[in-house]
N, CA, C and O of each residue as an XYZ file, in Angstrom:
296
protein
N       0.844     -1.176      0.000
C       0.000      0.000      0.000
C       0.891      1.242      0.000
O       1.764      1.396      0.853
N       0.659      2.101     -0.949
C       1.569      3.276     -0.564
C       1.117      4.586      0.203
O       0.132      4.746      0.923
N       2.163      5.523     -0.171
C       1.570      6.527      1.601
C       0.878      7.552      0.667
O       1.324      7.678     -0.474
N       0.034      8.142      0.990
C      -0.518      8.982      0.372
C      -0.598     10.575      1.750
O      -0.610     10.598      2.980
N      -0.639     11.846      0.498
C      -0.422     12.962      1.477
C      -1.718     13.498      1.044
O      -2.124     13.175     -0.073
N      -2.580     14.454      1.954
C      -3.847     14.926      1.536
C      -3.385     16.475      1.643
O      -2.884     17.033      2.619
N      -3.734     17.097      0.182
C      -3.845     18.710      0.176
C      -4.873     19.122     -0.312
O      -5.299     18.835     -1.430
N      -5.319     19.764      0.403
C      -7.089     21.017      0.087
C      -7.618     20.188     -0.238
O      -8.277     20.402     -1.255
N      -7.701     18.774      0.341
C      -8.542     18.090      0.774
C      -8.514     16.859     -0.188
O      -9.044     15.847      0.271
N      -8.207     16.809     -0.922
C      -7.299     15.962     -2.110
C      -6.245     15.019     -2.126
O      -5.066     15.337     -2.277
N      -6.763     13.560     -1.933
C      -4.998     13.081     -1.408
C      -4.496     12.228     -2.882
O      -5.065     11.547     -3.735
N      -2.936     12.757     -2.590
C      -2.609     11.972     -3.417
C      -1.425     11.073     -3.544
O      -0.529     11.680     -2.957
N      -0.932      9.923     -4.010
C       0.246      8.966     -3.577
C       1.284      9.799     -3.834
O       1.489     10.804     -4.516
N       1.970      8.990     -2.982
C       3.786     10.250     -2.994
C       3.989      9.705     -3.660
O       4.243     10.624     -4.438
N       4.294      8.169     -4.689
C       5.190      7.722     -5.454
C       4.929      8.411     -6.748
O       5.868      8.392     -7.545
N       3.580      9.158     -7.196
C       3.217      9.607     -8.211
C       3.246     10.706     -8.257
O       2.446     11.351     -8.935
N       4.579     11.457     -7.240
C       5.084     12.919     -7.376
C       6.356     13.203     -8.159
O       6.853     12.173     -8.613
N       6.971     14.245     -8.420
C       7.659     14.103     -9.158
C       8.941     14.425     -8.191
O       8.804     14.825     -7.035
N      10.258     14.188     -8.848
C      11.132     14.233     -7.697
C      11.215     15.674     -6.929
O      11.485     15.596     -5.731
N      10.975     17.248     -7.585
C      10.956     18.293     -7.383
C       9.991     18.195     -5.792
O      10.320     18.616     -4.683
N       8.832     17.540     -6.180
C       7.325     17.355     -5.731
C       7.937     17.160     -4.253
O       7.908     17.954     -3.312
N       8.700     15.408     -4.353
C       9.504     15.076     -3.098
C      10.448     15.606     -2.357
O      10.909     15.262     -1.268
N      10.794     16.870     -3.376
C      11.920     17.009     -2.364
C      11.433     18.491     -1.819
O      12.063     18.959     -0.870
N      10.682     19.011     -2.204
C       9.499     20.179     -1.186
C       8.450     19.643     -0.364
O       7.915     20.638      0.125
N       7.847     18.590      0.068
C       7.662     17.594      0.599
C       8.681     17.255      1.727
O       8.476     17.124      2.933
N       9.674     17.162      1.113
C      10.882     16.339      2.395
C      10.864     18.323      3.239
O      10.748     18.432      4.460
N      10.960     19.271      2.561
C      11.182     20.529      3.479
C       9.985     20.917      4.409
O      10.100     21.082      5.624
N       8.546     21.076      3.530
C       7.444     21.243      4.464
C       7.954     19.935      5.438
O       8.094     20.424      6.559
N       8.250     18.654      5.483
C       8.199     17.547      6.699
C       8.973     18.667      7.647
O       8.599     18.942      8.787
N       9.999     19.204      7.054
C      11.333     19.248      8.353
C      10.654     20.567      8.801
O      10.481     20.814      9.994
N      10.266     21.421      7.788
C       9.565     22.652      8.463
C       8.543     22.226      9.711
O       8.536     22.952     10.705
N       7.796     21.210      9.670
C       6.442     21.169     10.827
C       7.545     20.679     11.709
O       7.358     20.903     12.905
N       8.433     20.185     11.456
C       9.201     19.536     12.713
C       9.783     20.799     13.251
O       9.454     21.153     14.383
N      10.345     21.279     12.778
C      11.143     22.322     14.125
C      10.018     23.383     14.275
O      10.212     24.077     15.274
N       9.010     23.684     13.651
C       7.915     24.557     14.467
C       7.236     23.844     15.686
O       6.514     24.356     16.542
N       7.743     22.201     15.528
C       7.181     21.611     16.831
C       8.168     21.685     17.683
O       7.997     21.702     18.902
N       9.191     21.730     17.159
C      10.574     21.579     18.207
C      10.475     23.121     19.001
O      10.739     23.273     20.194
N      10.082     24.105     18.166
C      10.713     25.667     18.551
C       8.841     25.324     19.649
O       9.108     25.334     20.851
N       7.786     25.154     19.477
C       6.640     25.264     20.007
C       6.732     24.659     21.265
O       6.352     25.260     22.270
N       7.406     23.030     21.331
C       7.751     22.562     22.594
C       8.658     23.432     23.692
O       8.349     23.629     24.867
N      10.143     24.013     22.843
C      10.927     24.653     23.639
C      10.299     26.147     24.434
O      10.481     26.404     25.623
N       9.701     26.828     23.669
C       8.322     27.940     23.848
C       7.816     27.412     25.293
O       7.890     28.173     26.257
N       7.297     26.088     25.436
C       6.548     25.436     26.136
C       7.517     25.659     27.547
O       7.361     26.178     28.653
N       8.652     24.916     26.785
C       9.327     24.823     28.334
C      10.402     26.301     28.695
O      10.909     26.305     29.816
N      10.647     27.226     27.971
C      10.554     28.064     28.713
C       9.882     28.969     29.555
O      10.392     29.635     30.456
N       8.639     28.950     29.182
C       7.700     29.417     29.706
C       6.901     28.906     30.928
O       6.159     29.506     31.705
N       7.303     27.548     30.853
C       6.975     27.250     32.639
C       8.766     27.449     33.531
O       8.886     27.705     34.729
N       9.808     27.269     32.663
C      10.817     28.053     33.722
C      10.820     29.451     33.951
O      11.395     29.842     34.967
N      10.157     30.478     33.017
C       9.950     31.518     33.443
C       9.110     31.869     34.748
O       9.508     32.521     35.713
N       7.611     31.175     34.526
C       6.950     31.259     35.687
C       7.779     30.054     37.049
O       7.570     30.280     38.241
N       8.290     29.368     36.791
C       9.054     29.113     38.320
C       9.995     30.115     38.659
O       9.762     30.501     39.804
N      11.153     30.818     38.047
C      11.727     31.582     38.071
C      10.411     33.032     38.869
O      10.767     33.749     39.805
N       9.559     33.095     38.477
C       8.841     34.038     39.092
C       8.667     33.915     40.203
O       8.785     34.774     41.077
N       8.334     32.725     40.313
C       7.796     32.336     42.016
C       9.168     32.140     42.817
O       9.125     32.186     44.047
N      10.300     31.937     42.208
C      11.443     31.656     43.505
C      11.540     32.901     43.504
O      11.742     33.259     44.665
N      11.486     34.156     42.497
C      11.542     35.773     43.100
C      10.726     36.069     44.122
O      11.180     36.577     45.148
N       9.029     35.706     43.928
C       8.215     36.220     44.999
C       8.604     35.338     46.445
O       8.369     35.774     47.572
N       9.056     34.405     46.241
C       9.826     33.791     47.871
C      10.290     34.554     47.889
O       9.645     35.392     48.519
N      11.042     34.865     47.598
C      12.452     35.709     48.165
C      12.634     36.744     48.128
O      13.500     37.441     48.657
N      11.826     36.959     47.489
C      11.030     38.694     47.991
C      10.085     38.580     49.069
O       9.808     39.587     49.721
N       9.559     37.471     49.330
C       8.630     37.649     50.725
C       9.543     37.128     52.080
O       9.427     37.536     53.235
N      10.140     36.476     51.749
C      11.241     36.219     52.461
C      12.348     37.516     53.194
O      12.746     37.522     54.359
N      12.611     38.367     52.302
C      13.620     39.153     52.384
C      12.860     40.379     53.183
O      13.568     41.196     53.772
N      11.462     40.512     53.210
C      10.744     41.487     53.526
C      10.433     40.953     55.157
O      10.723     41.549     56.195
N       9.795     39.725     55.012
C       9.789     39.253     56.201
C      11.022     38.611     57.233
O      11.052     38.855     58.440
N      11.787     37.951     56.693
C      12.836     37.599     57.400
C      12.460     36.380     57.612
O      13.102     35.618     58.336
N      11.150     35.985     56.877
C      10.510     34.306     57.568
C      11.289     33.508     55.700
O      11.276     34.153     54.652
N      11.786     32.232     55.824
C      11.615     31.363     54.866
C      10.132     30.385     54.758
O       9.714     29.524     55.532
N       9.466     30.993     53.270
C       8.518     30.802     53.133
C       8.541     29.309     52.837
O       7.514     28.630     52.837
N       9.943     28.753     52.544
C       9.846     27.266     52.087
C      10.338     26.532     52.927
O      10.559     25.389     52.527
N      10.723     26.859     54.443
C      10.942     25.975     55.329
C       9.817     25.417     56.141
O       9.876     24.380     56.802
N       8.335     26.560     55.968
C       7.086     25.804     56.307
C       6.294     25.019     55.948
O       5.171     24.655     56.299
N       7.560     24.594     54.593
C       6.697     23.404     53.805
C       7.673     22.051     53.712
O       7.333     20.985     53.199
N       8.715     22.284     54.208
C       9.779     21.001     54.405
C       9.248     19.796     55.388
O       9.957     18.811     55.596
């Protein structure tokens, strides 16, 4: 069975592309890949940003109070 790709709703077999066909094909593949790669990394900076936030507000509540807010949770 061969692989077939669907565009504007239209699918059609890759073997019956032409090599040009395949090899813009092989770039859109690598293109969705690193918009997933750059979308994941997005992902994970953005929850180290918000931890990075919260060890500031410790330690800004910390520094104000003089209490360690994370030794009442050890």
């Amino acid at each position: 069975m061969s692989q077939k790709i669907k565009i504007d709703g239209v699918e059609h077999d890759l073997d019956s592309l032409s090599k040009d066909a395949k090899a813009i094909l092989e770039k859109l593949q690598h293109t969705d890949k690193q918009i997933q790669d750059t979308n994941n990394l997005c992902a994970l900076l953005t929850r180290a940003k918000k931890s990075y936030i919260q060890e500031l507000k410790r330690e800004m509540i910390q520094g104000k109070s003089g209490v360690d807010i994370a030794s009442l949770f050890d």
